[in-house]
PDB file of N, CA, C and O in Angstrom:
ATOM      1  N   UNK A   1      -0.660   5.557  -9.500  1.00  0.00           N
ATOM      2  CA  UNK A   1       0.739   5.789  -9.780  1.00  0.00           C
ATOM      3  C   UNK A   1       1.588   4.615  -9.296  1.00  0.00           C
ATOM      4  O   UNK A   1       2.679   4.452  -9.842  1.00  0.00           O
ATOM      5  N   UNK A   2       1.175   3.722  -8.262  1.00  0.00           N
ATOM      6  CA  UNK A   2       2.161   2.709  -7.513  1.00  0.00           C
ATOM      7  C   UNK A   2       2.365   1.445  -8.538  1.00  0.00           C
ATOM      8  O   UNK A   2       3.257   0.602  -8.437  1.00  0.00           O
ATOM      9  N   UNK A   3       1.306   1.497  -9.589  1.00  0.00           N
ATOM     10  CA  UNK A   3       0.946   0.540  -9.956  1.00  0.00           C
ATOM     11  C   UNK A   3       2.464   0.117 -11.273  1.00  0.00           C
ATOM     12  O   UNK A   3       3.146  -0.869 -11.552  1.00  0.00           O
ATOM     13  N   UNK A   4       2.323   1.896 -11.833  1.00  0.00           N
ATOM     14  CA  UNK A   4       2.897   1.724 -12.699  1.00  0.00           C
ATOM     15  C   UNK A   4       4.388   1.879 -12.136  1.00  0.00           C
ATOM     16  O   UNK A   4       5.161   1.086 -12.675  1.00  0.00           O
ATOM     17  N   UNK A   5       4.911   2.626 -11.280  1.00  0.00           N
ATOM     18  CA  UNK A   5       6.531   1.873 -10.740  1.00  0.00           C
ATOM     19  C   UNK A   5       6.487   0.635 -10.156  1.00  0.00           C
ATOM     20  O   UNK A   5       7.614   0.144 -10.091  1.00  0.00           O
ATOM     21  N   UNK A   6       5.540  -0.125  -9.662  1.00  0.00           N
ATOM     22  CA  UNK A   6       5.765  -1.683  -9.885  1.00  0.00           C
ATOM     23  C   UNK A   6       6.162  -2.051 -10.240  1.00  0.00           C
ATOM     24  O   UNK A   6       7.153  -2.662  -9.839  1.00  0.00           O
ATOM     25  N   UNK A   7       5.721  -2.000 -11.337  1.00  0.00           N
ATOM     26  CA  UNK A   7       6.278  -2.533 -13.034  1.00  0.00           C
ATOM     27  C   UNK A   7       7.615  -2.306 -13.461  1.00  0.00           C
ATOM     28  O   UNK A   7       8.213  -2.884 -14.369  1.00  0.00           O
ATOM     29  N   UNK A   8       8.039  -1.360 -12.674  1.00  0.00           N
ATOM     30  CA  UNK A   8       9.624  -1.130 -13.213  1.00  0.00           C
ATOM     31  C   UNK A   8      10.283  -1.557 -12.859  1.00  0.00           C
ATOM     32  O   UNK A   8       9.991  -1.720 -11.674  1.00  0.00           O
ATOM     33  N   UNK A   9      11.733  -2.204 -13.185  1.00  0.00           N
ATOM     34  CA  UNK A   9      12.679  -2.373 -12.139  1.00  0.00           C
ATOM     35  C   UNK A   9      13.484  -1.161 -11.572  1.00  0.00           C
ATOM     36  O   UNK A   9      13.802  -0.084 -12.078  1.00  0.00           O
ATOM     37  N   UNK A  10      13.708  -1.734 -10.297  1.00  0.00           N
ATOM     38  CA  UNK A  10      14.118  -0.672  -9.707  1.00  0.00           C
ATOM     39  C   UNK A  10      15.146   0.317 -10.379  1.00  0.00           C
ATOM     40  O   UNK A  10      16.055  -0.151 -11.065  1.00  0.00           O
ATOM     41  N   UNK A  11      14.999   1.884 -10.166  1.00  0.00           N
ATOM     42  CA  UNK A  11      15.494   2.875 -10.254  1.00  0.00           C
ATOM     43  C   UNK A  11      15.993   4.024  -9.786  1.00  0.00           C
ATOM     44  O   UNK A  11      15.885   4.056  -8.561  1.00  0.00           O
ATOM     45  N   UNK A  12      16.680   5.338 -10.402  1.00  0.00           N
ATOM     46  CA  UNK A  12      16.660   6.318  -9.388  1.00  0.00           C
ATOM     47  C   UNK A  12      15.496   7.144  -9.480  1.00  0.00           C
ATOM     48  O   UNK A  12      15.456   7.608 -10.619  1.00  0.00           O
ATOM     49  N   UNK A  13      14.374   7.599  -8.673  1.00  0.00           N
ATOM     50  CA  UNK A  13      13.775   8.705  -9.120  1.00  0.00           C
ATOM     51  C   UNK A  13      13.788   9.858  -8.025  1.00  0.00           C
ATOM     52  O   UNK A  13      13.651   9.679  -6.815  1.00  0.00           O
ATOM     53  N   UNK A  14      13.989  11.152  -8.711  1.00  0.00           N
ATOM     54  CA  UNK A  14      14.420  12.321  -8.338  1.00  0.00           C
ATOM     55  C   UNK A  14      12.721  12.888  -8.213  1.00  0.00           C
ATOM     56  O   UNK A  14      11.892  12.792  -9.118  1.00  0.00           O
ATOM     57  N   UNK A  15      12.422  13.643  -6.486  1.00  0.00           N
ATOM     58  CA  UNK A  15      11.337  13.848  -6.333  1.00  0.00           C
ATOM     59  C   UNK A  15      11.870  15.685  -5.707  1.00  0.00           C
ATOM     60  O   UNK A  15      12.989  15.868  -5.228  1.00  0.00           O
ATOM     61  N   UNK A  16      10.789  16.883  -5.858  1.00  0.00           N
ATOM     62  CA  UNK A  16      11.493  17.959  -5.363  1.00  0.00           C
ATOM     63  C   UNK A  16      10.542  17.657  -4.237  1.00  0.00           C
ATOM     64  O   UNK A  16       9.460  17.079  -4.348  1.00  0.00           O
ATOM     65  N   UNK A  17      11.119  18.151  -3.084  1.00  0.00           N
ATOM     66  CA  UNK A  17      10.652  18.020  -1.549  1.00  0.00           C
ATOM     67  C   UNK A  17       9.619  18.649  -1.203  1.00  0.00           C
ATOM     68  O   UNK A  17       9.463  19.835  -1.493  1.00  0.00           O
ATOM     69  N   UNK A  18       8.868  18.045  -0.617  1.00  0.00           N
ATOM     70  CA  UNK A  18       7.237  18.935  -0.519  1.00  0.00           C
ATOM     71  C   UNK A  18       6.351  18.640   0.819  1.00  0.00           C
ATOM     72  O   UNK A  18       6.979  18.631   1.877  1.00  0.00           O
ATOM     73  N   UNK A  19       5.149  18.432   0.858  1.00  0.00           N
ATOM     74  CA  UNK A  19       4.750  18.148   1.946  1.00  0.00           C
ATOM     75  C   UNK A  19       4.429  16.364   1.745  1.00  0.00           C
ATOM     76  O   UNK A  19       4.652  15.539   2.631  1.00  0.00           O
ATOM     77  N   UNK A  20       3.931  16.080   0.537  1.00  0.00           N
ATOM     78  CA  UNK A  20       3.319  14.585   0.166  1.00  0.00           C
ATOM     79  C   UNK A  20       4.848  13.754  -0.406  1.00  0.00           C
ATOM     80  O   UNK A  20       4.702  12.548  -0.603  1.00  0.00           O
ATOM     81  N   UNK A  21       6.037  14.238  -0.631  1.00  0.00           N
ATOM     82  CA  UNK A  21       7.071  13.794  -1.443  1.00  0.00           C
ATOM     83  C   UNK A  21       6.967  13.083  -0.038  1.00  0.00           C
ATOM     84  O   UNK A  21       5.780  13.098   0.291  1.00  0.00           O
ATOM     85  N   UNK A  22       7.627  12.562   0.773  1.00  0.00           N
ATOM     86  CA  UNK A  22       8.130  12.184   1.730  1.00  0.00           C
ATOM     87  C   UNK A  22       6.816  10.824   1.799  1.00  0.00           C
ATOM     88  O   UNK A  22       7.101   9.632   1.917  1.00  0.00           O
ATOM     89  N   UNK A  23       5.727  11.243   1.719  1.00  0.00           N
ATOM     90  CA  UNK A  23       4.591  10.069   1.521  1.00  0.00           C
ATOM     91  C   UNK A  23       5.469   8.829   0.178  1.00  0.00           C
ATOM     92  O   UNK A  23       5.950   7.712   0.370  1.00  0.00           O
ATOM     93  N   UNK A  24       5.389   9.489  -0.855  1.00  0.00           N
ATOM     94  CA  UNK A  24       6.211   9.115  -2.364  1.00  0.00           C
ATOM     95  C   UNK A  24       7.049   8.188  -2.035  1.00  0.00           C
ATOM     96  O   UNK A  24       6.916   6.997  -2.317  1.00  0.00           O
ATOM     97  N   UNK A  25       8.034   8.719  -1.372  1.00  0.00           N
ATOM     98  CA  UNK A  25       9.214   8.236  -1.429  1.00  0.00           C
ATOM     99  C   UNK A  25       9.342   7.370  -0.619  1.00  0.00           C
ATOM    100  O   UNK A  25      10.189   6.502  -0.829  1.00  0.00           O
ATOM    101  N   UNK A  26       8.697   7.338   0.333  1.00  0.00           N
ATOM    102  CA  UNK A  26       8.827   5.978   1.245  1.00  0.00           C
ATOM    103  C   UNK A  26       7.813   4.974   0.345  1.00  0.00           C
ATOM    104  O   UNK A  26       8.311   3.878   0.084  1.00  0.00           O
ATOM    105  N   UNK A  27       6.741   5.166  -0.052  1.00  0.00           N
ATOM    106  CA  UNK A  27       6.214   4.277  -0.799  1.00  0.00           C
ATOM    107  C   UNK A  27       7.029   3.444  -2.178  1.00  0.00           C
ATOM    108  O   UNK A  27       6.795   2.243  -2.312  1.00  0.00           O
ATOM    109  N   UNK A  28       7.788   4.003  -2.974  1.00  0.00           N
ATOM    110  CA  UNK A  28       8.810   4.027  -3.861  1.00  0.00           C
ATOM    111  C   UNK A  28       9.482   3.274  -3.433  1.00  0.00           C
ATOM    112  O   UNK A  28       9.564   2.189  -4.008  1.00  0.00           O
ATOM    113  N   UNK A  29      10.207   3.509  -2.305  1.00  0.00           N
ATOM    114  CA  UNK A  29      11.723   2.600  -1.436  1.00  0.00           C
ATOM    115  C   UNK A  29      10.945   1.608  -1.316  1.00  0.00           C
ATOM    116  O   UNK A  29      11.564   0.615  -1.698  1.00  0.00           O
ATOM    117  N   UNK A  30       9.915   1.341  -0.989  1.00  0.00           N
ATOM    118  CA  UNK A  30       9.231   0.131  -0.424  1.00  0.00           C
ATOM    119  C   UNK A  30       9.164  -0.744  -1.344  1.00  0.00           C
ATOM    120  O   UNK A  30       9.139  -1.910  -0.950  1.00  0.00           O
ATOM    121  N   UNK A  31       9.109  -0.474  -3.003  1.00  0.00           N
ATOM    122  CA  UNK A  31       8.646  -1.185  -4.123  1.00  0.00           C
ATOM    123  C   UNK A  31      10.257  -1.430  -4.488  1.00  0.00           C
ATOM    124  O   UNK A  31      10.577  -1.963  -5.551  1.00  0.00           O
ATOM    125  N   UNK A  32      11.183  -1.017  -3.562  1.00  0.00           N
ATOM    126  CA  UNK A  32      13.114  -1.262  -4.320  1.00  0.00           C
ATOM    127  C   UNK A  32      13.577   0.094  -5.316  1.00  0.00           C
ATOM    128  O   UNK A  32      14.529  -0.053  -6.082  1.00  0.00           O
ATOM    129  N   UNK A  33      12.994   1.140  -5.264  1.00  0.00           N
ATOM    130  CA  UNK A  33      13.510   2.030  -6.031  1.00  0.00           C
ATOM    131  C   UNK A  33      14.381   3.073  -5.074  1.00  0.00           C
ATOM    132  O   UNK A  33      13.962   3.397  -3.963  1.00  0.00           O
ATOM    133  N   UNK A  34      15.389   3.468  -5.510  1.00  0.00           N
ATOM    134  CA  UNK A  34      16.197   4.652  -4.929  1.00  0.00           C
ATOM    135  C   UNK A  34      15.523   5.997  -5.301  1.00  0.00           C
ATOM    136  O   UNK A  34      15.197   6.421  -6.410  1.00  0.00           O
ATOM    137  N   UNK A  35      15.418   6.476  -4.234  1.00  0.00           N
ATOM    138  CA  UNK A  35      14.297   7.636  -4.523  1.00  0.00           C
ATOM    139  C   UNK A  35      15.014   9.316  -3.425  1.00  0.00           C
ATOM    140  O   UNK A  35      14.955   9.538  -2.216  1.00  0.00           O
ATOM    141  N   UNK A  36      15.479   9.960  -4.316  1.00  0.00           N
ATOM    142  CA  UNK A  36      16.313  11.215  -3.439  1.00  0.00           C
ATOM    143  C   UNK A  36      15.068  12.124  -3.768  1.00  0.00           C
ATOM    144  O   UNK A  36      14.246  12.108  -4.685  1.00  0.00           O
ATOM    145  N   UNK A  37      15.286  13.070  -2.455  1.00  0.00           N
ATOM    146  CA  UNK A  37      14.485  14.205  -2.613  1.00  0.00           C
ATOM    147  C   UNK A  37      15.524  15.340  -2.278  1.00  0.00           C
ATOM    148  O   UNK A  37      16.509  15.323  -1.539  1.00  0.00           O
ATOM    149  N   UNK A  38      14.734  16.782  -3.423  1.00  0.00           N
ATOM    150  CA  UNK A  38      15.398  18.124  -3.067  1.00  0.00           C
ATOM    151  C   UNK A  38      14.971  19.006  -3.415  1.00  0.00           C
ATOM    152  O   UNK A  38      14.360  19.229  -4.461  1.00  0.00           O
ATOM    153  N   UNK A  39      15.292  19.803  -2.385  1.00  0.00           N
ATOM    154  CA  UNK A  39      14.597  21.011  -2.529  1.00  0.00           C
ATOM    155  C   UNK A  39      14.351  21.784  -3.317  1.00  0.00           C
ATOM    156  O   UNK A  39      15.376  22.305  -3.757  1.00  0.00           O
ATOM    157  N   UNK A  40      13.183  22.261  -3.880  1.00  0.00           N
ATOM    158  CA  UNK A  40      13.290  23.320  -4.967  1.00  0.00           C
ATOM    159  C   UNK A  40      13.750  24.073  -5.097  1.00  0.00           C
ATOM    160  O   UNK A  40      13.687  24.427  -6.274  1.00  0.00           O
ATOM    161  N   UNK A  41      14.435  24.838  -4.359  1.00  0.00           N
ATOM    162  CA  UNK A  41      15.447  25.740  -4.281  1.00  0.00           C
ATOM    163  C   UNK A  41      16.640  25.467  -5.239  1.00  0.00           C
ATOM    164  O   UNK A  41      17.213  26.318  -5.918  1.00  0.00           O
ATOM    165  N   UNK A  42      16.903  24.206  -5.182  1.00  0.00           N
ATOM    166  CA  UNK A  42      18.216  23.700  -5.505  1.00  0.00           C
ATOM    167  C   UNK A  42      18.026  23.015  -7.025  1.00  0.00           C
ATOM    168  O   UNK A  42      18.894  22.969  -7.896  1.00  0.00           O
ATOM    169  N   UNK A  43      16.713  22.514  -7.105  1.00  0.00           N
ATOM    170  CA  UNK A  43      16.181  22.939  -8.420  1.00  0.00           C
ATOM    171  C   UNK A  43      16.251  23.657  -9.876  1.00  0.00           C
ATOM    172  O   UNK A  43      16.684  23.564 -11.024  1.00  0.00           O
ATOM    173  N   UNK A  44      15.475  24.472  -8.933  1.00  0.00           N
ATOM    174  CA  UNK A  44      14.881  25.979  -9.772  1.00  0.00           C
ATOM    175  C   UNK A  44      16.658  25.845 -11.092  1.00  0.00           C
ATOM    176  O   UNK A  44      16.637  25.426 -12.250  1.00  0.00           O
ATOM    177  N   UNK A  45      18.095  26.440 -10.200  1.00  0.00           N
ATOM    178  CA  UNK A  45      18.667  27.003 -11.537  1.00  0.00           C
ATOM    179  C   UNK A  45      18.762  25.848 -12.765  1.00  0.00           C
ATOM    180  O   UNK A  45      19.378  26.212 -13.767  1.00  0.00           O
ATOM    181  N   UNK A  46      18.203  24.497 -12.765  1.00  0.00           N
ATOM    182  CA  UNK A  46      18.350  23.704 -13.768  1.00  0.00           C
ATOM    183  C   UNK A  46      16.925  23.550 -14.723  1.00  0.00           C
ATOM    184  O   UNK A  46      16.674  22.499 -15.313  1.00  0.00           O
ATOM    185  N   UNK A  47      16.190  24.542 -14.774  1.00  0.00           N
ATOM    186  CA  UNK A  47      15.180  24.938 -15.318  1.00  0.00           C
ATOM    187  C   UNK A  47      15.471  25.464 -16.653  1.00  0.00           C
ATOM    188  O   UNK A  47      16.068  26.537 -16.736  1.00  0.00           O
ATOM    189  N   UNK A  48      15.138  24.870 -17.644  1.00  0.00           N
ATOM    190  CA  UNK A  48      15.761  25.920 -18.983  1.00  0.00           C
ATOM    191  C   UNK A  48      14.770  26.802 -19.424  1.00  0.00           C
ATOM    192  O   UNK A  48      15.079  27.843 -20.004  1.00  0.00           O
ATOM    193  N   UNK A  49      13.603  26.487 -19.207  1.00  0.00           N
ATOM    194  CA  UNK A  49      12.807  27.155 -20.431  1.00  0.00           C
ATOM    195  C   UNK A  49      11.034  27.695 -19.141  1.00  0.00           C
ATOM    196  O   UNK A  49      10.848  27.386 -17.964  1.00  0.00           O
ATOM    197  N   UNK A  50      10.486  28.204 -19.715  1.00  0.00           N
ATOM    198  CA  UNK A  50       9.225  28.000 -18.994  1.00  0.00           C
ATOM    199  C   UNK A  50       8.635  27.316 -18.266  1.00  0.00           C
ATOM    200  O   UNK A  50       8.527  26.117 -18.523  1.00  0.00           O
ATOM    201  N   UNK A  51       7.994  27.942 -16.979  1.00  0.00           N
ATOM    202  CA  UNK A  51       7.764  27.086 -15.693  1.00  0.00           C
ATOM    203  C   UNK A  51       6.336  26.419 -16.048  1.00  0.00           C
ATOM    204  O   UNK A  51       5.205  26.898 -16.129  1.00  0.00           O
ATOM    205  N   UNK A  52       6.817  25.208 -16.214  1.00  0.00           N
ATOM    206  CA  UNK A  52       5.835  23.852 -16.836  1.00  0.00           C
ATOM    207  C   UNK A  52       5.883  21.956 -16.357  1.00  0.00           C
ATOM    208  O   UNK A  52       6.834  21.282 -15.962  1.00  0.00           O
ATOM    209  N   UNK A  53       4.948  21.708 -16.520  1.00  0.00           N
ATOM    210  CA  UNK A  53       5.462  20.486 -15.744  1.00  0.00           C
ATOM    211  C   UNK A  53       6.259  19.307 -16.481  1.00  0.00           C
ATOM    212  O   UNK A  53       6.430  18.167 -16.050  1.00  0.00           O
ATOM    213  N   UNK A  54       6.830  19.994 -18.030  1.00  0.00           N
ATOM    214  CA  UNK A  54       7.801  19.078 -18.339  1.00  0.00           C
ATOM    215  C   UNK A  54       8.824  19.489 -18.729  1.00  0.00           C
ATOM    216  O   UNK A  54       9.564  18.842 -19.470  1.00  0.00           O
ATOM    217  N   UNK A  55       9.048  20.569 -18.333  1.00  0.00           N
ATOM    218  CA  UNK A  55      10.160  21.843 -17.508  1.00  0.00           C
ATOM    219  C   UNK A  55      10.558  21.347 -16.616  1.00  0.00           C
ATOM    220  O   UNK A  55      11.640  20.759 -16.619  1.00  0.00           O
ATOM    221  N   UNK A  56       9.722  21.454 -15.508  1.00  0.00           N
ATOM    222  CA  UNK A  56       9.752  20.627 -14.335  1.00  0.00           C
ATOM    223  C   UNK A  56      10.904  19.513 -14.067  1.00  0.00           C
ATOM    224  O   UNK A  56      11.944  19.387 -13.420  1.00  0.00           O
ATOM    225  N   UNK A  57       9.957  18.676 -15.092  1.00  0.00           N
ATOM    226  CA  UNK A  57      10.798  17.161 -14.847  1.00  0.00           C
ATOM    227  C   UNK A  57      11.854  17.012 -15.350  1.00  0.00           C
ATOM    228  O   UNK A  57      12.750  16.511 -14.671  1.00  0.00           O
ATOM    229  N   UNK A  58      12.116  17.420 -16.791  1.00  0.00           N
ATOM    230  CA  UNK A  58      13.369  17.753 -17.492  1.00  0.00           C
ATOM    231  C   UNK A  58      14.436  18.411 -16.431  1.00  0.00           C
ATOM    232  O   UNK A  58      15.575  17.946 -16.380  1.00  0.00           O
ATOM    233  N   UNK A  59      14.061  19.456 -15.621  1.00  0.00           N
ATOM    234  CA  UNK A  59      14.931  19.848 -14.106  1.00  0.00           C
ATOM    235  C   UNK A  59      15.466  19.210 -13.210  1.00  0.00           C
ATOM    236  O   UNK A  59      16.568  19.506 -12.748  1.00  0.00           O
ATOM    237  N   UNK A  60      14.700  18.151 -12.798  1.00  0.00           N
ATOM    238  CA  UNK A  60      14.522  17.296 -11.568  1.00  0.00           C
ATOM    239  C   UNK A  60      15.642  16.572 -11.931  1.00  0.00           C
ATOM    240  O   UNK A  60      16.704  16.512 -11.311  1.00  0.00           O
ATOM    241  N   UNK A  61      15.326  15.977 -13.062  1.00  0.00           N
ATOM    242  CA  UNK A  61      15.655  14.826 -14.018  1.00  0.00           C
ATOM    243  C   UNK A  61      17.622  15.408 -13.780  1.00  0.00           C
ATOM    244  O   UNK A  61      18.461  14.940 -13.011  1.00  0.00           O
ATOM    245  N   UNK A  62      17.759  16.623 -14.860  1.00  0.00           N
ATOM    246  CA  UNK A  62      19.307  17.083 -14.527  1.00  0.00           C
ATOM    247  C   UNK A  62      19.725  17.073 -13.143  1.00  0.00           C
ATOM    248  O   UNK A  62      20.771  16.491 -12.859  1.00  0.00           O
ATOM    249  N   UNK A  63      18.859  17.795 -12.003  1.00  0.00           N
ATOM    250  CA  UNK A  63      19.623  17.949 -11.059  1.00  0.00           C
ATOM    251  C   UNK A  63      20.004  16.376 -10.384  1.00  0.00           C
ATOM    252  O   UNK A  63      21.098  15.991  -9.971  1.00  0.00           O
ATOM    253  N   UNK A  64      18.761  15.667 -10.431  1.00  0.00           N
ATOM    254  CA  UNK A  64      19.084  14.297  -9.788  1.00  0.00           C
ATOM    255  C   UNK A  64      20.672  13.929  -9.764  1.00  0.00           C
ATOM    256  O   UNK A  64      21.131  13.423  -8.740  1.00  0.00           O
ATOM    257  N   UNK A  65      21.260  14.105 -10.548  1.00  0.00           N
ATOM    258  CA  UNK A  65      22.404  13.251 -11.573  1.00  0.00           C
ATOM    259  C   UNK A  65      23.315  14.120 -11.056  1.00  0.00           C
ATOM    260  O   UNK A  65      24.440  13.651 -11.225  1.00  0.00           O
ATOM    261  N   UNK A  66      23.342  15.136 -10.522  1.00  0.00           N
ATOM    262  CA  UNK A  66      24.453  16.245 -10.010  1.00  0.00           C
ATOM    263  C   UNK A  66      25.321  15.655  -8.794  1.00  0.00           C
ATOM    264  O   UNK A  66      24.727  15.388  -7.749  1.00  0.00           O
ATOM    265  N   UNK A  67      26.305  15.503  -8.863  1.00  0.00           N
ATOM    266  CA  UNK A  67      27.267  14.658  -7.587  1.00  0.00           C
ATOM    267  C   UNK A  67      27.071  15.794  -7.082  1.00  0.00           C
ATOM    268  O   UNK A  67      26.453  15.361  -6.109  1.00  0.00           O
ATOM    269  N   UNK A  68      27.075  16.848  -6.926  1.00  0.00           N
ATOM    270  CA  UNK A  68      27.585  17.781  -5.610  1.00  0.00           C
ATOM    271  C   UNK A  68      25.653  18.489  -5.628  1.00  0.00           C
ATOM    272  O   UNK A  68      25.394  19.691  -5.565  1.00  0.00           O
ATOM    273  N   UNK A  69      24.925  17.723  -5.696  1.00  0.00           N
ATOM    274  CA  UNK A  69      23.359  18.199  -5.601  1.00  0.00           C
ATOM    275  C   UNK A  69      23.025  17.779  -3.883  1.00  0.00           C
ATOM    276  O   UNK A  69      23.371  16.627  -3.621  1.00  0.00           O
ATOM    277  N   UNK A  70      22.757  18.117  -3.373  1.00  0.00           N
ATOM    278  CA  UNK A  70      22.108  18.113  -1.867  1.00  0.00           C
ATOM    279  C   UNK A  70      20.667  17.627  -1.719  1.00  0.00           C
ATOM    280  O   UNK A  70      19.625  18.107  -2.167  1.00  0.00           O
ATOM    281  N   UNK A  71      20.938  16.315  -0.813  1.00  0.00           N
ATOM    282  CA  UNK A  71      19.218  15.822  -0.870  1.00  0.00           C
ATOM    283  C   UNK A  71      18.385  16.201   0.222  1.00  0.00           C
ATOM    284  O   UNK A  71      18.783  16.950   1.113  1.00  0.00           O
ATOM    285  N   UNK A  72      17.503  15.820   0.191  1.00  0.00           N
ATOM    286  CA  UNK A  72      16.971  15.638   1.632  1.00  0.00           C
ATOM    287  C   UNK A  72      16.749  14.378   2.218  1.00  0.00           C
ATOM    288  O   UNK A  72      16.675  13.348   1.547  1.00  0.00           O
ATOM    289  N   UNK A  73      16.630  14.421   3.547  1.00  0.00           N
ATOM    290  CA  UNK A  73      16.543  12.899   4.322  1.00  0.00           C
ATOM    291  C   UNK A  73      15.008  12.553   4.374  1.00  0.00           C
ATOM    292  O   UNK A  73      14.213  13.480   4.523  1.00  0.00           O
ATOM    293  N   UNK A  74      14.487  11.048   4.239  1.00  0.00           N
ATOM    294  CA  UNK A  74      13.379  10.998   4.000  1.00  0.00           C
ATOM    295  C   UNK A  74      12.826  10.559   5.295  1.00  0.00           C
ATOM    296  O   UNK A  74      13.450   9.803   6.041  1.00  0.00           O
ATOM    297  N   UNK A  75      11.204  11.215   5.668  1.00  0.00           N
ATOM    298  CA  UNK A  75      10.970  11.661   7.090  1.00  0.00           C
ATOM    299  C   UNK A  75      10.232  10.131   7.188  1.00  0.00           C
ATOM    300  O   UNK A  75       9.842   9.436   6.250  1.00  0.00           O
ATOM    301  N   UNK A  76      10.183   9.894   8.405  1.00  0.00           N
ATOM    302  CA  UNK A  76       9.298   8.892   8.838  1.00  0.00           C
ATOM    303  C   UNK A  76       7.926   9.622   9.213  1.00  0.00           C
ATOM    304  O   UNK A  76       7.901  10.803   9.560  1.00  0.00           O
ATOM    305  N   UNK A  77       6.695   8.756   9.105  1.00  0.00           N
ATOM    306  CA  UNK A  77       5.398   9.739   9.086  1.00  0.00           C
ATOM    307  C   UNK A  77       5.297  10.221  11.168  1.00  0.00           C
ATOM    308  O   UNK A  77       4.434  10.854  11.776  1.00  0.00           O
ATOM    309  N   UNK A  78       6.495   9.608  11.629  1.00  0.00           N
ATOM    310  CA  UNK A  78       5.941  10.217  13.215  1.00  0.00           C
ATOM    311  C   UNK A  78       7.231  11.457  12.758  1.00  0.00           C
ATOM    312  O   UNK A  78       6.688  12.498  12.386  1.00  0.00           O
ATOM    313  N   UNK A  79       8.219  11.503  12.734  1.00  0.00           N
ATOM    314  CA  UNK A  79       8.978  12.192  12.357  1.00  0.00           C
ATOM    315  C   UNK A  79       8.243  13.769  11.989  1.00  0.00           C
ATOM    316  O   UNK A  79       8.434  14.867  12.512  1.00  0.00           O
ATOM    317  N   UNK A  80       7.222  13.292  10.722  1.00  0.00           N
ATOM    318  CA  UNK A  80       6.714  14.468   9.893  1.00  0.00           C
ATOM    319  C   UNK A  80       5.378  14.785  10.829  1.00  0.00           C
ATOM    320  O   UNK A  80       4.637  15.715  10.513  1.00  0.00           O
ATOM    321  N   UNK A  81       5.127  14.017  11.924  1.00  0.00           N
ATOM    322  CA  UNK A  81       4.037  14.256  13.172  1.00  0.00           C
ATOM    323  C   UNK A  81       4.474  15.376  13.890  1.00  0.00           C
ATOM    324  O   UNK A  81       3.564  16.139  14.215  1.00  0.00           O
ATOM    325  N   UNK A  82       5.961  15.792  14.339  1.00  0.00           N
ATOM    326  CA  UNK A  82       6.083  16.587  15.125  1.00  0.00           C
ATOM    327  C   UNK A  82       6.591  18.049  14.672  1.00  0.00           C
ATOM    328  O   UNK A  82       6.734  18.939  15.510  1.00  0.00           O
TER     329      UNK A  82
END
C-alpha cells in the first residue's frame, strides 16, 4: 500500500480510527500526506446504502470534507504503549 501513496502527491486522506489507523497515518504523514482520523461513530450517519467496503469509503470520503467533523489526534507508538 506505501508504495502506491508514494506515487501521489500529497493529499487529504480520511482514515476511520482503529487500532492499526494510527500505524497508517503516521506512515502517510511521513510520505507528506495530510491524513485525519475519525471515529466511526461519527461516520456511520454518512453511510447511504449497505454496509460495504465501497460504502465505506464513499462515507469516509463525505465525512472527511465536513468542517464541523471531529478528528482524532494521531498517537505516537509509545503513546499507543500505555
Amino acid at each position: 500500500m506505501l508504495p502506491f501513496f508514494a506515487k501521489l502527491l500529497p493529499c487529504l486522506i480520511g482514515i476511520e480510527a482503529c487500532a492499526s489507523s494510527h500505524y497508517w497515518a503516521r506512515e502517510l504523514v511521513a510520505l507528506g500526506h495530510d491524513v485525519k482520523l475519525m471515529p466511526a461513530q461519527y461516520v456511520k450517519p454518512y453511510v447511504k446504502r449497505g454496509k460495504n467496503d465501497a460504502a465505506d469509503a464513499d462515507a469516509i470520503g463525505e465525512a472527511v470534507t465536513r468542517p464541523t467533523m471531529r478528528f482524532v489526534g494521531i498517537k505516537t507508538p509509545d503513546s499507543r504503549a500505555r
